[in-house]
N, C-alpha and C positions, 0 to 999 in steps of 0.2 A: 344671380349676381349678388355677391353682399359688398354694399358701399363702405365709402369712407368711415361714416358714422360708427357702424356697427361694427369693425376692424379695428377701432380708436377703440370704443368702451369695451369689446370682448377682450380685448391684450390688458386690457385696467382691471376692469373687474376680475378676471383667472390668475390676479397678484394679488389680490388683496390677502392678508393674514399672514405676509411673512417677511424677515427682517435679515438681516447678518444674522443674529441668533438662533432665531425660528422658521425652520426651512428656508436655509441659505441657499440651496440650488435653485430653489423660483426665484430668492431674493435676486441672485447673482443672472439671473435668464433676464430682468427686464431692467437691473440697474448697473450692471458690470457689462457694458461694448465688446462683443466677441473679441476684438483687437486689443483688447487691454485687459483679457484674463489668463495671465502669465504673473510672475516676474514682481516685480514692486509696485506696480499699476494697479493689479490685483488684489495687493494687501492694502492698498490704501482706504478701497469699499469695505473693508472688512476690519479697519483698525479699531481702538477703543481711545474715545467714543465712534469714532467714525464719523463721514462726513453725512450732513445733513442731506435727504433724500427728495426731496419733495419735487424740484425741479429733474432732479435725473430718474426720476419716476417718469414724468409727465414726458421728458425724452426719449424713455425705455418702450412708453406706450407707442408712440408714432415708430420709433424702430422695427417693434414687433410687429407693428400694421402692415410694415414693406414702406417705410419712409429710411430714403438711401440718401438723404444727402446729407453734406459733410458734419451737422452738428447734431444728426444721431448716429455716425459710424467713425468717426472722426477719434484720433487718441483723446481721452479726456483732460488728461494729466501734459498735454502736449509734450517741448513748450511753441506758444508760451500755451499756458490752464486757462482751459474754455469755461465759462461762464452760463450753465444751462438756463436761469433762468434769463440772458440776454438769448440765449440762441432760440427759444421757443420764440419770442417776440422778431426777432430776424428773421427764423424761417418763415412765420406766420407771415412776416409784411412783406418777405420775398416775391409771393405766392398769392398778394391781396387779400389774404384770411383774415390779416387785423382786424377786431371789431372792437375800436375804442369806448371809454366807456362815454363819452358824449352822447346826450341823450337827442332823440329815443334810442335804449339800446334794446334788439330784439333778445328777447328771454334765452338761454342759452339751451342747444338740445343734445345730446347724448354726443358723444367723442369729442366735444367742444372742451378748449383746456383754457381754464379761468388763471388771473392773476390777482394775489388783492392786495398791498402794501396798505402801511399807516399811515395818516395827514403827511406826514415829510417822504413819503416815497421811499422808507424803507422797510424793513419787517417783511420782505414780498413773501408770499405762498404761492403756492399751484396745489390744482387738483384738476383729476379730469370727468367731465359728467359722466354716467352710465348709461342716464334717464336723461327724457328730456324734462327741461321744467315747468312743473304744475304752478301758472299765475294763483296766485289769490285776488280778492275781490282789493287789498290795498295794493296792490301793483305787483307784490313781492315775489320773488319768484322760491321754489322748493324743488330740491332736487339732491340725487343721490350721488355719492362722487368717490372716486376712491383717490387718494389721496398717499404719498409718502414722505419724509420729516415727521413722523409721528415719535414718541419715546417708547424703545423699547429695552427698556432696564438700564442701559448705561450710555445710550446716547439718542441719535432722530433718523434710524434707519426702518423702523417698523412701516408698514404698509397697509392701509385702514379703509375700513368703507362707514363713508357718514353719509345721513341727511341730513342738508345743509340749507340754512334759509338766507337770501341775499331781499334784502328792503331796501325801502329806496327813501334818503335823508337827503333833503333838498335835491339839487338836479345829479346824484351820486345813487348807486348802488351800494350799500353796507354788507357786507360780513363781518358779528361782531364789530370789533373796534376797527376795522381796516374797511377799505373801499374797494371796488373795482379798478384795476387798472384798466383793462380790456379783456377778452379771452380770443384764443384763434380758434375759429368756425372750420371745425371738420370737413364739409363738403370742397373745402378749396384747397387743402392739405395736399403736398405733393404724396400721393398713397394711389398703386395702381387699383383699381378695384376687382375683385377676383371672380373668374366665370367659376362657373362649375358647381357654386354653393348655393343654398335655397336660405 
């Protein structure tokens, strides 16, 4: 049986290294909705600059898991234009996977898809774990994520695998200058889990 977990970070990690530019057909397999690669939909993922990836990454992944509901199969371009990094946080609280960052927050572990914005709430990111994360002895967590909004020569479509450290600044989790918003926990993810695999 391979769970949720490992269906979330196998679809993350087998994208990482490719962009609009560099190896577009992986790009275009976990960030372009089979229902919107035609037509003017299609050229949108692929314009110059293009649109910033990071959250239709983190959509692409739970897609490719076998997450079927409407805001990873959904037109993206509608109208009206879905909002991926709102519909990660919807489906997540759909489903009870929210895990805000109010503390205690448990260490996040592999297929778990993090959000971190700035003191005002905006600048958000996403990535999704691979690994789960290694505490340190100051509470911090470490862990490996692959990640899209990266730059890759003329805009934020690249697709990147980092180790990432989140510490924890008064009752907040840190990445760099941004914080934790919450991340949605894998195991509660609407994703069938698959017989048949070891």
């Amino acid at each position: 049986m391979t769970g949720r977990r490992d269906l979330i970070a196998d679809a993350a990690r087998s994208h990482a290294g490719c962009s609009a530019l560099v190896n577009s057909g992986l790009y275009e397999d976990v960030i372009v909705r089979p229902v919107d690669r035609s037509g003017p939909a299609r050229a949108y993922y692929f314009a110059n600059p293009g649109p910033s990836t990071c959250a239709l990454f983190s959509i692409g992944a739970l897609r490719l898991a076998g997450c079927s509901e409407q805001e990873c199969v959904a037109p993206y371009l509608g109208p009206p234009m879905r909002n991926a990094m709102v519909d990660i946080q919807r489906l997540a609280r759909r489903f009870s996977a929210w895990c805000t960052s109010s503390p205690p927050v448990p260490p996040m572990l592999r297929g778990d898809i993090w959000i971190v914005t700035d003191d005002s709430g905006n600048d958000a990111h996403t990535g999704v774990c691979v690994e789960d994360s290694t505490v340190g002895s100051d509470g911090s967590w470490t862990v490996m994520t692959v990640e899209g909004g990266q730059f890759d020569g003329r805009g934020s479509t690249a697709i990147s695998a980092f180790s990432r450290r989140f510490f924890q600044q008064g009752n907040r989790m840190r990445l760099g200058t941004r914080y934790l918003l919450g991340y949605a926990s894998a195991d509660k993810m609407h994703i069938p889990e698959q017989s048949g695999a070891v």
